[in-house]
C-alpha positions in Angstrom: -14.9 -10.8 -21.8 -18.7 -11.7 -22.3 -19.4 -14.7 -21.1 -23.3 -16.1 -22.4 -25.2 -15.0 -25.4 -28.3 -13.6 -24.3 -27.4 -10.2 -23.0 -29.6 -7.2 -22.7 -27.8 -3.8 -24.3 -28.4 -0.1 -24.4 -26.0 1.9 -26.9 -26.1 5.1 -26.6 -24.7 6.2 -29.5 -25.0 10.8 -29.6 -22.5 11.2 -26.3 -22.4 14.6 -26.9 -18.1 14.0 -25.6 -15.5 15.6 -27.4 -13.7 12.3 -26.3 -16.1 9.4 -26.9 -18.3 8.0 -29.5 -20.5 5.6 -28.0 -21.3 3.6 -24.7 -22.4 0.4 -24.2 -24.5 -0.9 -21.1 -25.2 -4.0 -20.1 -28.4 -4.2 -18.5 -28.9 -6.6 -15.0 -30.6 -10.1 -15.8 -33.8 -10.5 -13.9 -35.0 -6.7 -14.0 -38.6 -5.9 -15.4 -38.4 -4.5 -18.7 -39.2 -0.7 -17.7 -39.5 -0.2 -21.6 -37.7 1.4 -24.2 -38.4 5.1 -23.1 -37.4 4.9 -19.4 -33.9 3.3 -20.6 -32.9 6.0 -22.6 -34.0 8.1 -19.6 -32.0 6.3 -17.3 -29.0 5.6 -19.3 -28.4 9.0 -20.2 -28.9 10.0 -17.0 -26.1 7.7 -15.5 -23.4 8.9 -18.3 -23.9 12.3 -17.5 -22.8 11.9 -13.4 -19.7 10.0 -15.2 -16.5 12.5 -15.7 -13.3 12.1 -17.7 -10.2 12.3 -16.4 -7.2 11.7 -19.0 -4.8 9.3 -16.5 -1.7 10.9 -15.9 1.8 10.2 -16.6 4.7 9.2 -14.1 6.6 12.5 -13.9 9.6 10.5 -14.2 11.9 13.5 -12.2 10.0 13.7 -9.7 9.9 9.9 -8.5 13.6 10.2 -9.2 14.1 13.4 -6.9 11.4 12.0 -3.9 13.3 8.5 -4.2 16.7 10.4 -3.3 15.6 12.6 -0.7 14.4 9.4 0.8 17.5 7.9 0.5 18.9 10.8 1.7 16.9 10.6 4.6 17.9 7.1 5.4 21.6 8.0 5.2 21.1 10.3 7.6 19.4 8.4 10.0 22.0 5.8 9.3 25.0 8.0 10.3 23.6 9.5 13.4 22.7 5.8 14.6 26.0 4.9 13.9 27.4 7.7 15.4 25.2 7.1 18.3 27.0 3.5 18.9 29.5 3.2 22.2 33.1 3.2 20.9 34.7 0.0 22.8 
């Protein structure tokens, strides 16, 4: 959400990214104008250090297979403490 109206934007617009079109970037209030030239500089500069990683799906059988063998481990734990216990 923007909140205000008078906001200070770079778009870069030729990403060169097989992924993205365009960034947007909000520049900080109170900074000295460094002029149009050094922004480009700098803004290309920060989206190149930036790299894309796709997020990755829950590998649904795997959290199904580590969630039993740690219930299996539990039952185990379970039986030997209980066998463990003094019969009176």
């Amino acid at each position: 959400m923007l909140k205000g109206v008078n906001k200070h934007v770079v778009e870069v617009v030729d990403m060169e990214s097989e992924y993205f079109e365009k960034a947007i970037l909000f520049l900080r209030a109170g900074r000295p104008d460094p002029g149009e030239g050094v922004l480009r500089q700098r803004a290309g500069e920060y989206l190149r250090t930036i790299k894309y990683r796709p997020r990755q799906g829950i590998d649904w059988q795997k959290a199904l297979l580590a969630g039993l063998a740690a219930a299996g481990v539990l039952l185990a734990v379970g039986l030997v403490v209980w066998l463990s216990l003094p019969l009176w």
